[in-house]
C-alpha positions as CSV (number, residue, x, y, z in Angstrom):
1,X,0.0,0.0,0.0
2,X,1.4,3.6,-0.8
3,X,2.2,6.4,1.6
4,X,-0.5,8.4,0.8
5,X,-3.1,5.8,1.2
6,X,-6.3,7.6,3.1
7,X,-6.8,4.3,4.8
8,X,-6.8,4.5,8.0
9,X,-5.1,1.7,10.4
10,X,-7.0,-0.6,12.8
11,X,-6.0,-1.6,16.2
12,X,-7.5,-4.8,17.6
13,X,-8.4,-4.6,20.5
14,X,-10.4,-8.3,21.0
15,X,-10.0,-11.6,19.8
16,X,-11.7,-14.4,21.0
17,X,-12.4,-18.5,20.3
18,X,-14.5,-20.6,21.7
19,X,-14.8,-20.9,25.8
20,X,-13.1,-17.2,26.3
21,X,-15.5,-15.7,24.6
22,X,-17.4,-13.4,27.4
23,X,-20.5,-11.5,27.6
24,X,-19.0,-8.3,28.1
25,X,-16.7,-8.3,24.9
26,X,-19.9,-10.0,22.7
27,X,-22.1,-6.9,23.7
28,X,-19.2,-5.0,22.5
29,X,-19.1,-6.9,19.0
30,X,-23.1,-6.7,18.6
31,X,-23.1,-3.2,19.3
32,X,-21.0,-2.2,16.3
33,X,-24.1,-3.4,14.2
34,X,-25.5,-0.1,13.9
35,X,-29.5,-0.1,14.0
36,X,-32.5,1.9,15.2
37,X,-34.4,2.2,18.0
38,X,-38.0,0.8,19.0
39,X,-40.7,0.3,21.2
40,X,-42.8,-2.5,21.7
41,X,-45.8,-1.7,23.5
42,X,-48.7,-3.6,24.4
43,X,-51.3,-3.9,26.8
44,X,-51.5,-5.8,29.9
45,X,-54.6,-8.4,31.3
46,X,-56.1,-5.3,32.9
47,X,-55.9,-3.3,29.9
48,X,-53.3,-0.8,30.9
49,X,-51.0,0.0,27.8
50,X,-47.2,-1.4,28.5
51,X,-44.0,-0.9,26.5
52,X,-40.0,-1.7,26.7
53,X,-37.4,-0.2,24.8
54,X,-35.8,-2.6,22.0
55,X,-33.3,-2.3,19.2
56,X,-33.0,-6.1,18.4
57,X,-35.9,-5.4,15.1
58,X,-35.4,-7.6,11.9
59,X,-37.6,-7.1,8.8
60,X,-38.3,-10.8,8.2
61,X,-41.3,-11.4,5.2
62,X,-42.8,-9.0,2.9
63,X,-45.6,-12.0,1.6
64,X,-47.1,-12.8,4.9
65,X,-45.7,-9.5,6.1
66,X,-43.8,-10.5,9.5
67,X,-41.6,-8.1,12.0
68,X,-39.4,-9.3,14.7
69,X,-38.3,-7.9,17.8
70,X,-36.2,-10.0,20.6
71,X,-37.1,-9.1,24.1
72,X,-35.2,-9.6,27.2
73,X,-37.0,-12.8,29.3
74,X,-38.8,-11.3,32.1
75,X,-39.5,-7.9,30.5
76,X,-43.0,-7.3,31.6
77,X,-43.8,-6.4,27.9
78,X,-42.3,-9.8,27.3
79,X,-44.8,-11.6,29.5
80,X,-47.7,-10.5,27.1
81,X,-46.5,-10.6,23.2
82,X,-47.2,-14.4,23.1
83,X,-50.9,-14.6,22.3
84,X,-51.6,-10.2,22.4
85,X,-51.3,-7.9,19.2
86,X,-48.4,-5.4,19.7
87,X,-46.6,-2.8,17.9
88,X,-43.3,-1.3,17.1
89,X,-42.9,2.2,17.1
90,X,-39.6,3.3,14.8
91,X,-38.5,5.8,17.0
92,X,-37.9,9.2,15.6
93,X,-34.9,11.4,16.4
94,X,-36.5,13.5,18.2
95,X,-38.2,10.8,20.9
96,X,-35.0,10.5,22.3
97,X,-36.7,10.9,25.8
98,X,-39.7,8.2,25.4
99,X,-37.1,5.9,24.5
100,X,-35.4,6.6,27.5
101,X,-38.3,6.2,29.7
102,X,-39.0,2.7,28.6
103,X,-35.7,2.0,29.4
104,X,-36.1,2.7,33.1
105,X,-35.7,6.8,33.1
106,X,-38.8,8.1,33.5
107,X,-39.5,11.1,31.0
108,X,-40.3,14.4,32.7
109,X,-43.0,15.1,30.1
110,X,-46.1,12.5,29.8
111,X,-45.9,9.9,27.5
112,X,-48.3,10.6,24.2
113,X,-50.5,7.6,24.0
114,X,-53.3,6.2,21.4
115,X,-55.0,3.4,21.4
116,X,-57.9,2.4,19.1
117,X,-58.8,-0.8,19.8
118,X,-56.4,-3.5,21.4
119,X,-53.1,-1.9,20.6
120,X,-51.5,1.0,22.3
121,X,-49.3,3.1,19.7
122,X,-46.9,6.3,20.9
123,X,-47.3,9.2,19.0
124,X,-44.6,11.1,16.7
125,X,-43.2,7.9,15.6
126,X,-41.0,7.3,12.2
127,X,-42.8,4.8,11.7
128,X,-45.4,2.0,13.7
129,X,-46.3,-1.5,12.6
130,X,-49.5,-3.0,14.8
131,X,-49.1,-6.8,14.5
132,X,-51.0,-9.6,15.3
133,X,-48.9,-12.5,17.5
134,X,-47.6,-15.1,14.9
135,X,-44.7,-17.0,16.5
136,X,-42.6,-16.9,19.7
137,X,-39.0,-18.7,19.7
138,X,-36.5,-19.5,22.3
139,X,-33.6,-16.9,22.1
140,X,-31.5,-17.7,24.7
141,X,-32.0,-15.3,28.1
142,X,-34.1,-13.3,25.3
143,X,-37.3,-14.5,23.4
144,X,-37.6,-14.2,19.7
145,X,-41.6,-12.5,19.1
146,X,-42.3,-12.2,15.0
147,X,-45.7,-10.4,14.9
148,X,-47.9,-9.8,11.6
149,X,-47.9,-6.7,10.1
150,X,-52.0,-5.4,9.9
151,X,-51.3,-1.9,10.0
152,X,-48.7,0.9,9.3
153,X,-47.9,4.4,9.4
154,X,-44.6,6.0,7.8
155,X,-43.6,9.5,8.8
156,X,-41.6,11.8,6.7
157,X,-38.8,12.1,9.4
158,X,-35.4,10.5,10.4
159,X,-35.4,7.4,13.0
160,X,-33.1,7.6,15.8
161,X,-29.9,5.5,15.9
162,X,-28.1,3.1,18.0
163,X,-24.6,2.3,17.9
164,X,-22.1,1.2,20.5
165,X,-24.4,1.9,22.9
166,X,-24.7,5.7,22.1
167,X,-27.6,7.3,20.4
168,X,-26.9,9.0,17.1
169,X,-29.1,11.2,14.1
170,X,-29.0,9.7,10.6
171,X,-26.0,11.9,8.7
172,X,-25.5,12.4,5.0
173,X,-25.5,9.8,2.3
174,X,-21.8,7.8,2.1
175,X,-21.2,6.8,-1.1
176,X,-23.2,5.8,-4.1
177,X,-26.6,6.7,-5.0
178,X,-29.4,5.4,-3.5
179,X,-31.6,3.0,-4.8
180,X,-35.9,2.7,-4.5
181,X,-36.1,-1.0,-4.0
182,X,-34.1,-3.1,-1.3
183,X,-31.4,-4.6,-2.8
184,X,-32.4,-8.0,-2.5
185,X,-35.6,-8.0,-3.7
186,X,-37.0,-10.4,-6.2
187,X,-38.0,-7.5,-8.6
188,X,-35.6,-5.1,-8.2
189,X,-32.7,-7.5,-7.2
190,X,-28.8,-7.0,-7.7
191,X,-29.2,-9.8,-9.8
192,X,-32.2,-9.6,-11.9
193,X,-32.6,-11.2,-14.9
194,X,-28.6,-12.6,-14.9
195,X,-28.4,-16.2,-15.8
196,X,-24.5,-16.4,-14.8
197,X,-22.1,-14.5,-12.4
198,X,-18.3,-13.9,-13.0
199,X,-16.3,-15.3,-9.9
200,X,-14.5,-11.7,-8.4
């Protein structure tokens, strides 16, 4: 590589096999996967609305449309996704706060509720997908709920971020152009319509 490379050079600081790898340096490792930030709320027996701060959210099936969100085990919100509709509120950059209080600091302002029917929705949210239950897995010391999708909203603002357990606002495009259509999609694929690859 030349000397004026704009490279810049990594230190590792972690490696790990097998029994020495610890909890502490995995949460480390996950949290460079940088996501956004959700609620899942939900209501309880007695009808009083519930909800726990999550950033574990996959995108798993556009045809059923399923979500999925891992919860910790014993996360009162937890105790109820099995066989209750929920959603997941996309929070926005500026709910900073509500995210917070369902994380355990409670916000000084009330939380904005709605709830038309069975599921309790925040308001000001990205976005929100109400689902119906659909499966429950075993995750570990989390549980694995995938919900389906029968209702959305999608607001024209930024979603909050989470990386390396600091929040963060969306920044300016890196690189490229943007496409409409998810990159692996079926119609709109990297690979549409090719009937042979060239090996890199």
């Amino acid at each position: 590589m030349s000397q004026n490379s704009t490279v810049p050079s990594r230190t590792v600081h972690a490696v790990q096999h097998g029994d020495d790898v610890d909890a502490q340096s995995l949460r480390k490792a996950f949290g460079k996967f940088a996501t956004g930030v959700t609620v899942v709320t939900c209501q309880g027996q007695d009808g009083t609305p519930h909800g726990a701060t999550v950033n574990a959210f996959t995108a798993v099936s556009l045809d059923p449309p399923l979500a999925q969100v891992t919860l910790i085990r014993g996360n009162k919100a937890s105790e109820y996704l099995a066989d209750r509709p929920f959603a997941i509120n996309i929070m926005a950059e500026d709910q900073l706060s509500t995210c917070l209080n369902f994380a355990g600091k409670p916000s000084k302002e009330p939380v904005k509720w709605r709830c038309e029917g069975e599921i309790p929705v925040l308001e000001g949210n990205a976005a929100t997908l109400e689902c119906q239950p659909w499966r429950v897995y075993d995750g570990g010391d989390h549980l694995i709920v995938i919900g389906e999708v029968v209702a959305l909203e999608v607001n024209n603002v930024d979603p909050l971020l989470f990386i390396s357990g600091k929040f963060h606002h969306a920044a300016s495009l890196h690189g490229g152009a943007p496409w409409e259509a998810s990159g692996d999609s079926i119609a709109h694929g990297w690979f549409e319509g090719s009937t042979s690859f060239k090996a890199f």
